[in-house]
C-alpha positions in Angstrom: -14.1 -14.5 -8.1 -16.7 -14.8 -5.8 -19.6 -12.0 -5.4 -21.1 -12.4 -1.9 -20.1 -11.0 1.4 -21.5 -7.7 0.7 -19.7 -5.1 3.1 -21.9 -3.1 6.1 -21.0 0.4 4.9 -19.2 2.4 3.2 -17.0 5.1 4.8 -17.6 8.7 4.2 -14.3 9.7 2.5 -13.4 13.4 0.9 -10.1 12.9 0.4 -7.9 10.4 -0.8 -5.3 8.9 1.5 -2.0 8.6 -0.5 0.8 6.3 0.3 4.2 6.7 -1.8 6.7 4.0 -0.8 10.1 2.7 -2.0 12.2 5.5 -0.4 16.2 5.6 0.3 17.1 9.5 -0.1 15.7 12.2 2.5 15.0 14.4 -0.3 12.8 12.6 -1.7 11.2 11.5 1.4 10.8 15.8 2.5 9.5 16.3 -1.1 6.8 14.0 -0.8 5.9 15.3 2.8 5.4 18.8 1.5 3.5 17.9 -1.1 0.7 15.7 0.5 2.2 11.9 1.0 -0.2 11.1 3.9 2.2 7.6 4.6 5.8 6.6 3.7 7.1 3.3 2.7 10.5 1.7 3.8 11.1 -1.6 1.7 12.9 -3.9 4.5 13.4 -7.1 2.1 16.8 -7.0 1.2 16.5 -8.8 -2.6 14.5 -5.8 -3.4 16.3 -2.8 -5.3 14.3 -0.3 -2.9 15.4 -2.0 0.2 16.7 -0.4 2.9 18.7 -1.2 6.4 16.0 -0.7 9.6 19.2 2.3 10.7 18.7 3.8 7.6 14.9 3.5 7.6 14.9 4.8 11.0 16.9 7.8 9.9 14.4 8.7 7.3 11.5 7.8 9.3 12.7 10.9 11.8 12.2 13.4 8.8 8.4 12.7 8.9 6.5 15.9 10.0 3.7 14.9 12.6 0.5 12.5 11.2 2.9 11.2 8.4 3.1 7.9 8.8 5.9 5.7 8.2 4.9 1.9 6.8 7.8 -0.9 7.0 7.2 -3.1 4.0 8.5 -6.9 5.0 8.6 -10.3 2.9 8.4 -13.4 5.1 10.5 -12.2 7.7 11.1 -13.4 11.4 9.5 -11.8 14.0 12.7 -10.6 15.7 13.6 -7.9 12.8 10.3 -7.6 12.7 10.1 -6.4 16.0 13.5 -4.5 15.8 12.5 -2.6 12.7 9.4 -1.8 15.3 11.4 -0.2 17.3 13.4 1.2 15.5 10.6 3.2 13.8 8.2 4.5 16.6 4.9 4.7 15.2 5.1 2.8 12.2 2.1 0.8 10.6 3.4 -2.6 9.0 2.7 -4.2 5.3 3.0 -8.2 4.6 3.8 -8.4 1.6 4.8 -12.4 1.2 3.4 -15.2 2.3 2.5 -14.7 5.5 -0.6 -16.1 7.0 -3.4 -14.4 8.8 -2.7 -16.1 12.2 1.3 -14.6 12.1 0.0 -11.4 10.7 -2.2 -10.9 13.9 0.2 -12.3 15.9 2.7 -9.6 14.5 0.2 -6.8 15.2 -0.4 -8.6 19.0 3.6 -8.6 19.5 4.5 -5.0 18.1 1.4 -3.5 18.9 0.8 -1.9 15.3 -1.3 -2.4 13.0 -0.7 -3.9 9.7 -1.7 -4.1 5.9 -1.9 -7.4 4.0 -0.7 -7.5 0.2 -3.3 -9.6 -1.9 -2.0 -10.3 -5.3 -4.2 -9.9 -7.7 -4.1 -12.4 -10.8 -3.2 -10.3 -14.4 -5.7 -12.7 -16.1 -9.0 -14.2 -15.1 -7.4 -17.9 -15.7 -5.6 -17.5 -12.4 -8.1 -18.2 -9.4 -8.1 -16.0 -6.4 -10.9 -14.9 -3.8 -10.5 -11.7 -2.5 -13.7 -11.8 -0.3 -12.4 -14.9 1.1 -9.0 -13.5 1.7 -10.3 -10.5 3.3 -12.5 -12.7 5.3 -8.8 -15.0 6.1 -7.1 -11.3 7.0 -10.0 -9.5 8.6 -7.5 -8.7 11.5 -5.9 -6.0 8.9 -6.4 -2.4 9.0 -6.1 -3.0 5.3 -5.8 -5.0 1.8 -2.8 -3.8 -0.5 -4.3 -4.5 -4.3 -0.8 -5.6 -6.3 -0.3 -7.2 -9.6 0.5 -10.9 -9.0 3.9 -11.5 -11.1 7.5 -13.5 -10.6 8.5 -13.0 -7.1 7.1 -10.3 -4.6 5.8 -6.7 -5.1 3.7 -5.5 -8.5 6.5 -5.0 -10.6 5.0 -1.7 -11.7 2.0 -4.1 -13.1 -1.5 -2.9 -13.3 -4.1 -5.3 -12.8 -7.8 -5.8 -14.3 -9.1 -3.6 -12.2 -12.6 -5.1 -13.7 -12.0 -8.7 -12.4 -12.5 -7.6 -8.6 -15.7 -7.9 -6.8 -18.1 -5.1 -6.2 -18.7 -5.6 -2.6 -15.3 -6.4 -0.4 -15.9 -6.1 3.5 -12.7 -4.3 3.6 -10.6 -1.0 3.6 -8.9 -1.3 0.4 -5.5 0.5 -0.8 -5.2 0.0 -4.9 -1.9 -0.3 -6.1 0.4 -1.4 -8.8 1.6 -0.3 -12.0 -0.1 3.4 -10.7 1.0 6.4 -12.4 -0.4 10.5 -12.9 -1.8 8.9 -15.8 -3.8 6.7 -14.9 -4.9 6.7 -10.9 -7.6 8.9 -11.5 -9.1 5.7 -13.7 -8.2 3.5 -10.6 -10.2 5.5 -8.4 -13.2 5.6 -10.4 -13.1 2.1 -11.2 -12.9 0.8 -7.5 -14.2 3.6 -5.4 -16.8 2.1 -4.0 -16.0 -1.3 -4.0 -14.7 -1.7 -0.6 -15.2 0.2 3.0 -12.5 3.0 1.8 -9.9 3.0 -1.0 -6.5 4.5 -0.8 -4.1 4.7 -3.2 -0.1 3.3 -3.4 2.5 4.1 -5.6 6.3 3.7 -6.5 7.7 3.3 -9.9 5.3 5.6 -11.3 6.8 7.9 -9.4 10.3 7.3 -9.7 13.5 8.4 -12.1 15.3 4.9 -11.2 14.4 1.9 -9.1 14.3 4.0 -5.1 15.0 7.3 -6.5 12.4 9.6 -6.8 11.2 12.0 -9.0 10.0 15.2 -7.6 7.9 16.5 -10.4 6.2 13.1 -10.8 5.2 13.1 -7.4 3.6 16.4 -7.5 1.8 15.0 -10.7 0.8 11.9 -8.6 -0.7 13.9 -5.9 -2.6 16.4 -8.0 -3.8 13.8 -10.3 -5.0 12.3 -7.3 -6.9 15.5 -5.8 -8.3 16.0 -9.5 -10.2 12.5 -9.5 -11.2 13.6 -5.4 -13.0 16.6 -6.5 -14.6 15.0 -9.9 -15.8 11.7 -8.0 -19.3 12.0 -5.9 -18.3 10.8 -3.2 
C-alpha cells in the first residue's frame, strides 16, 4: 500500500465511539443502549443472516434513547429503498457496504440528506493489492471508512485483518472492524489509533450467541474492554 497523503490533524479523542450492528431483537438493541453502544446497525441486504425488513428496522430504530444513532447497512441497493429505509428511519446515518462508487455514494448522501460510511475491504494477505489512501482520497465525501476483512461475498465474516499492512497516515476518520471481539479490540486500538483523523470501533459476531442474536454479557465485555484500552492509551 501506498505511504503518502499524510492527514492534516489528528482529532482530539477521549473516548471511543462504539458502534454494535447486526440487530433483529429489541432486547438486545435496549441492552446495548444502556450499556454504552454510541450507534446501532440495521443490516438491510436481505442474503445476509442479520438482515432485517426497513418496518422492522424502523420498529427498533424507535427504541433508541436520544444521541443513539441508528446506521442502515446496504449492499448495492437502488436508491428508491434507499431512500425509503431513509424515511423510515429518521435520523439515520447510512453504510455502503458493496460496490458502490463514490459518485453514487455522494449522490445518496445529496438525495437523503445523511451522511454515510464507506466499507473498504481490507486484503487478509499482502498479495492482494489495495490503496486505502487512494480510496479514501476516491470516498473523501464520507463521514467515514469502515476497515472490514475482504473475504467471499460482502461483510468481514467475523475476519480480522493485518492490522499491520495499513498505512500510518490515512486523511480519514477511520472506524476498525472485523473479526473484533473483548479479546482483542483493545489490540485494535493500539495498533491503529493514530493512524487516521479518529478511529472508532465496530462489532458483531464477537458479540453475538448466534448469527443476529445477541449476547448481553459479551456486549458488556465489548464495551468495558473498550473503555480499558481508552483509559490505558495516551491519547
Amino acid at each position: 500500500m501506498s505511504q503518502a497523503n499524510t492527514p492534516t490533524s489528528h482529532t482530539p479523542q477521549q473516548r471511543t465511539r462504539i458502534k454494535m450492528c447486526g440487530f433483529t431483537r429489541e432486547a438486545d438493541v435496549l441492552a446495548a443502549c444502556s450499556l454504552g453502544a454510541d450507534a446501532i446497525g440495521f443490516v438491510l441486504y436481505p442474503p445476509s443472516p442479520r438482515s432485517v425488513s426497513i418496518d422492522r428496522a424502523a420498529e427498533l430504530a424507535r427504541l433508541l434513547p436520544a444521541f443513539v444513532v441508528p446506521v442502515l447497512l446496504f449492499v448495492n441497493e437502488t436508491p428508491e429503498r434507499i431512500q425509503a429505509a431513509c424515511t423510515a428511519v429518521p435520523g439515520a446515518l447510512l453504510q455502503f457496504h458493496g460496490d458502490e462508487s463514490p459518485e453514487f455514494c455522494q449522490s445518496i448522501s445529496l438525495l437523503t440528506g445523511r451522511p454515510h460510511l464507506k466499507a473498504a475491504r481490507i486484503p487478509l494477505s499482502e498479495a492482494q493489492d489495495f490503496d486505502l489512501l487512494e480510496f479514501a482520497s476516491q470516498h473523501h465525501s464520507a463521514q467515514a471508512l469502515l476497515l472490514d476483512a475482504h473475504v467471499d461475498g460482502y461483510g468481514g465474516g467475523g475476519k480480522t485483518f493485518h492490522w499491520s499492512l495499513l498505512p500510518p497516515n490515512v486523511n480519514a476518520h477511520l472506524v476498525l472492524s472485523g473479526g473484533l471481539t473483548p479479546a482483542n479490540v483493545g489490540d485494535g486500538m493500539r495498533a491503529l489509533r493514530t493512524h487516521g483523523l479518529s478511529l472508532a470501533v465496530d462489532v458483531s459476531s464477537g458479540i453475538e450467541a448466534g448469527k443476529g442474536l445477541k449476547d448481553a454479557e459479551k456486549m458488556r465485555q465489548f464495551v468495558q474492554a473498550v473503555r480499558t484500552a481508552d483509559n490505558a492509551l495516551d491519547f
